[in-house]
C-alpha positions as YAML, in Angstrom:
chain: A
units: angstrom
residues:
- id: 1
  name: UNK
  ca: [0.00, 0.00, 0.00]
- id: 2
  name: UNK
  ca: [1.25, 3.18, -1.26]
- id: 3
  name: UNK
  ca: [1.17, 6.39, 1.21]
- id: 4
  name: UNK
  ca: [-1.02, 8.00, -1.78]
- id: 5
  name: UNK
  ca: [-3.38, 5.44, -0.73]
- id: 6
  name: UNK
  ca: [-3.25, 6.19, 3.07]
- id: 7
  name: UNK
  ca: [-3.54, 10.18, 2.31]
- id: 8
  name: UNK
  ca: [-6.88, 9.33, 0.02]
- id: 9
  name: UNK
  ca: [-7.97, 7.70, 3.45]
- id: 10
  name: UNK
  ca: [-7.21, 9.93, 5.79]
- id: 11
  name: UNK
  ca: [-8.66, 12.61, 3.58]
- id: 12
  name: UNK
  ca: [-12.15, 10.74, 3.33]
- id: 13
  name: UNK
  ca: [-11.78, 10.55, 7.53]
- id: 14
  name: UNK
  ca: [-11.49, 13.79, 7.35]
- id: 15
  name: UNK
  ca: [-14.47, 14.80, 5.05]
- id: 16
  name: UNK
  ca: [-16.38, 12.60, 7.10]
- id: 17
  name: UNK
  ca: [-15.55, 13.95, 10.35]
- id: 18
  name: UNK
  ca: [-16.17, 17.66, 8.60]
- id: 19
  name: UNK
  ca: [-19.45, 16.74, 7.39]
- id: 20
  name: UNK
  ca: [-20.57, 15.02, 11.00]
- id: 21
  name: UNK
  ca: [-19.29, 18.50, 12.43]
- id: 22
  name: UNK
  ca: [-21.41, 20.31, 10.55]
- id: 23
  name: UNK
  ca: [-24.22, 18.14, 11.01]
- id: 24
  name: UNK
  ca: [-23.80, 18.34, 14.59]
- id: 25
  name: UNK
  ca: [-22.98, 21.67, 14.42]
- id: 26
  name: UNK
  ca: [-25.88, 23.58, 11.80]
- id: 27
  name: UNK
  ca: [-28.65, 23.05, 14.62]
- id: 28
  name: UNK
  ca: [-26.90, 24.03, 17.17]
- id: 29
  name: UNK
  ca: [-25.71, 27.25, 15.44]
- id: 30
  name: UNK
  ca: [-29.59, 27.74, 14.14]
- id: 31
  name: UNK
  ca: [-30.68, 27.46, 18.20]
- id: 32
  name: UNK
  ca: [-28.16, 29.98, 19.38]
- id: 33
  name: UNK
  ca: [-29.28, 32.21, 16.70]
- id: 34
  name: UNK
  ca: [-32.69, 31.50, 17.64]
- id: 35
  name: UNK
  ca: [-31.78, 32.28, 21.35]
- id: 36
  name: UNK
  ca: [-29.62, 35.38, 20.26]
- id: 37
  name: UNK
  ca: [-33.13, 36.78, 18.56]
- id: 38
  name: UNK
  ca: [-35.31, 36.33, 21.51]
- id: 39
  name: UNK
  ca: [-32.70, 38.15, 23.95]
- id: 40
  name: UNK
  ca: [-32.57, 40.70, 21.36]
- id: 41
  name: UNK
  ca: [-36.40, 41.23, 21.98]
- id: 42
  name: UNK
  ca: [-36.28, 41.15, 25.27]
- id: 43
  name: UNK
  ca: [-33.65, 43.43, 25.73]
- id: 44
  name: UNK
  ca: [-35.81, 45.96, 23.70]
- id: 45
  name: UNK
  ca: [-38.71, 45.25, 25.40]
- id: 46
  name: UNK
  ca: [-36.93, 46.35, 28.79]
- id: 47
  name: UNK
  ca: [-34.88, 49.10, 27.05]
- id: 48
  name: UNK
  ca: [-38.60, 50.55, 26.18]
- id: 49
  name: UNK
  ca: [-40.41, 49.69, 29.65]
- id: 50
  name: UNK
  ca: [-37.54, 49.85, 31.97]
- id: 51
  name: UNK
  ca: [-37.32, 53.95, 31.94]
- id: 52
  name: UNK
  ca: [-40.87, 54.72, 32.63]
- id: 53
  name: UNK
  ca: [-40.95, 51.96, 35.16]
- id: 54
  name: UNK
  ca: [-38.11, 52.90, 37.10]
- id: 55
  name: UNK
  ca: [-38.98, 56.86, 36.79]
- id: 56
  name: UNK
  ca: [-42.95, 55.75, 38.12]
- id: 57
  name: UNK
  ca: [-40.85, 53.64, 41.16]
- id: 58
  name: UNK
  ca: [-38.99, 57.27, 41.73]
- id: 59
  name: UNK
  ca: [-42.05, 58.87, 41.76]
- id: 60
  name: UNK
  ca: [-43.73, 56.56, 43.57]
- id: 61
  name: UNK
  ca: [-40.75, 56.66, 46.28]
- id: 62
  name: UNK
  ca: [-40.96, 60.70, 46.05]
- id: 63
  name: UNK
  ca: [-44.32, 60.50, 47.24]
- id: 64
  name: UNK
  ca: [-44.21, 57.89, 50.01]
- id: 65
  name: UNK
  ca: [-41.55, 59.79, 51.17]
- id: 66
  name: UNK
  ca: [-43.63, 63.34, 50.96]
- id: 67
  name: UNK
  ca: [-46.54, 61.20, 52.74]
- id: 68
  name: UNK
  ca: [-43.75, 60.48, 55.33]
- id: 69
  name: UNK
  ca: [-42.96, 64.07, 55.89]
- id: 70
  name: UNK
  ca: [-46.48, 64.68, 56.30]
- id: 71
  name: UNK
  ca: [-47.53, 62.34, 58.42]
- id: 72
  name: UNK
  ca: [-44.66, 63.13, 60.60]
- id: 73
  name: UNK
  ca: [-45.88, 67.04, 60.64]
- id: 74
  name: UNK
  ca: [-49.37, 65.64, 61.65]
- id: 75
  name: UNK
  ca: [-48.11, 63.71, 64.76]
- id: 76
  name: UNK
  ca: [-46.49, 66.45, 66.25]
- id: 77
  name: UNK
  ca: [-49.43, 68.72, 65.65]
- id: 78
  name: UNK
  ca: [-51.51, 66.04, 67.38]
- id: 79
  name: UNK
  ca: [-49.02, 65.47, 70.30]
- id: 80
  name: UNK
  ca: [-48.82, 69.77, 70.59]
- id: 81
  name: UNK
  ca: [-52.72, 69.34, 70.69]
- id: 82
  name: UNK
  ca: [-52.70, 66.87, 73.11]
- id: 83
  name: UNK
  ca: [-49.97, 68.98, 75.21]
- id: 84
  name: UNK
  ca: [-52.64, 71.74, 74.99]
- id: 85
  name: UNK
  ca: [-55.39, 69.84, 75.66]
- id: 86
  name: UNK
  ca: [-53.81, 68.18, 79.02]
- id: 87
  name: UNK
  ca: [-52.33, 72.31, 79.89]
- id: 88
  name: UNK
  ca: [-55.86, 73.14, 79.40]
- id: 89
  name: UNK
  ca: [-57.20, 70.60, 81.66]
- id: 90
  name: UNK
  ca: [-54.95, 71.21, 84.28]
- id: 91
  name: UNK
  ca: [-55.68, 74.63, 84.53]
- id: 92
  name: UNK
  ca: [-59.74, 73.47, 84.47]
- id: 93
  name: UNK
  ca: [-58.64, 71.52, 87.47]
- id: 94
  name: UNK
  ca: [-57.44, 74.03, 89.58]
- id: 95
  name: UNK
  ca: [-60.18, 76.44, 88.66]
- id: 96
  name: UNK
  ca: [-62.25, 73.85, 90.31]
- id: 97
  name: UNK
  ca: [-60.06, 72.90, 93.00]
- id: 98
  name: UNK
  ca: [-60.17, 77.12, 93.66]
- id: 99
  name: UNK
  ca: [-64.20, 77.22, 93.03]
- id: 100
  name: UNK
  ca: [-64.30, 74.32, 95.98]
- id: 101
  name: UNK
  ca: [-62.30, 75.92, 98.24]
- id: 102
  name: UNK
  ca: [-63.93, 79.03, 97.73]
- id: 103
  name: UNK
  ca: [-67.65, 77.54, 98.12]
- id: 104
  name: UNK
  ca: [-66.56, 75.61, 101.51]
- id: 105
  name: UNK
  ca: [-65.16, 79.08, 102.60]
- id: 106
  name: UNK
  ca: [-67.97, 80.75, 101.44]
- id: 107
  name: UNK
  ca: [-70.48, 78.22, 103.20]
- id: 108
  name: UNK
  ca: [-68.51, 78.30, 106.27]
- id: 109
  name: UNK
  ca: [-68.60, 81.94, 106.64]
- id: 110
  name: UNK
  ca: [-71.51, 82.26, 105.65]
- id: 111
  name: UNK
  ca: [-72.65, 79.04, 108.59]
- id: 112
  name: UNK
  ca: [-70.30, 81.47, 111.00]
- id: 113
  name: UNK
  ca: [-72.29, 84.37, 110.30]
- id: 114
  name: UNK
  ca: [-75.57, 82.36, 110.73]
- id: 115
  name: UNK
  ca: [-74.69, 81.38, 113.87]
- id: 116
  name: UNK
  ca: [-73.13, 84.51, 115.12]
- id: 117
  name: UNK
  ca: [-76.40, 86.19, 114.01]
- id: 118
  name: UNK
  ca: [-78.77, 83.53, 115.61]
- id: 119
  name: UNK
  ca: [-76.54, 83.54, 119.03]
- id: 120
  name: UNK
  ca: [-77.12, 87.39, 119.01]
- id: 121
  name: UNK
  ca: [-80.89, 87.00, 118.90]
- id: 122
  name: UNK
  ca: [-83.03, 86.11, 122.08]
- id: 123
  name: UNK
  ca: [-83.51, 82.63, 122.22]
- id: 124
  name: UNK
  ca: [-87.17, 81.70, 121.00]
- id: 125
  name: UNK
  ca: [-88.01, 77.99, 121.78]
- id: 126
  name: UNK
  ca: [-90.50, 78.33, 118.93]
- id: 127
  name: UNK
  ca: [-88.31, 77.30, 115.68]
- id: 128
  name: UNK
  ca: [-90.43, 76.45, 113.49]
- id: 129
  name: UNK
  ca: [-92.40, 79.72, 112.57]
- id: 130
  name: UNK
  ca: [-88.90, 81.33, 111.88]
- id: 131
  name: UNK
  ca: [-86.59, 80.49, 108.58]
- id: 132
  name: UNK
  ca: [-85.06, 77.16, 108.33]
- id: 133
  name: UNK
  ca: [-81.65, 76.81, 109.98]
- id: 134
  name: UNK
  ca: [-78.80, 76.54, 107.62]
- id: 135
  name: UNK
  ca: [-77.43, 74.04, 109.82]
- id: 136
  name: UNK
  ca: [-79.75, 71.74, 108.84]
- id: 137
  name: UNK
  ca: [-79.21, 72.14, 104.84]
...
């Protein structure tokens, strides 16, 4: 056998490895394509929705954040109400606290007075033709 011969071989196991390769290899090829198409779509599809989804998520984060501030405002408008409120009360309080200690004077001067105006008078054993005794109120 003549190396001409062997060459001729190992050029048909070549050819024949080439054209498995391809074989193999065509599909494969057509599916990445394929694959490099539909990321190509998608990528558009974000490159067109991505901005005004992200600027609406800005927004969106602008006005939680306003509601924040606002909310925050209205709690310590509440709390200075409720300061006020309780200030108020306490002062209600001691108005009251005053108004009782002023009626219990007023009673008991005015009891002092009764009596010291009764003790004055001549005793009368007849009681009840006169005014009721504030004693007995």
């Amino acid at each position: 056998m003549t190396p001409i011969f062997w060459l001729g071989i190992s050029f048909l196991f070549v050819a024949a490895s080439l054209s498995v390769l391809l074989w193999v290899a065509v599909p494969a090829v057509q599916e990445l394509a394929r694959t490099a198409r539909s990321a190509q779509r998608l990528l558009d599809m974000l490159a067109r929705e991505l901005p005004p989804t992200l600027e609406a998520m800005r927004l969106t984060g602008l006005e939680v954040s306003e509601l924040t501030d606002e909310m925050s405002e209205s709690v310590r408008s509440a709390g200075s109400v409720v300061k006020q409120l309780d200030a108020g009360l306490q002062g209600v309080r001691k108005q009251a606290t005053n108004a009782q200690r002023t009626t219990r004077s007023l009673t008991a001067g005015v009891k002092a007075a009764w009596r010291s105006l009764h003790a004055s008078q001549p005793s009368t054993n007849n009681r009840s033709s006169s005014a009721p005794d504030l004693e007995d109120c």
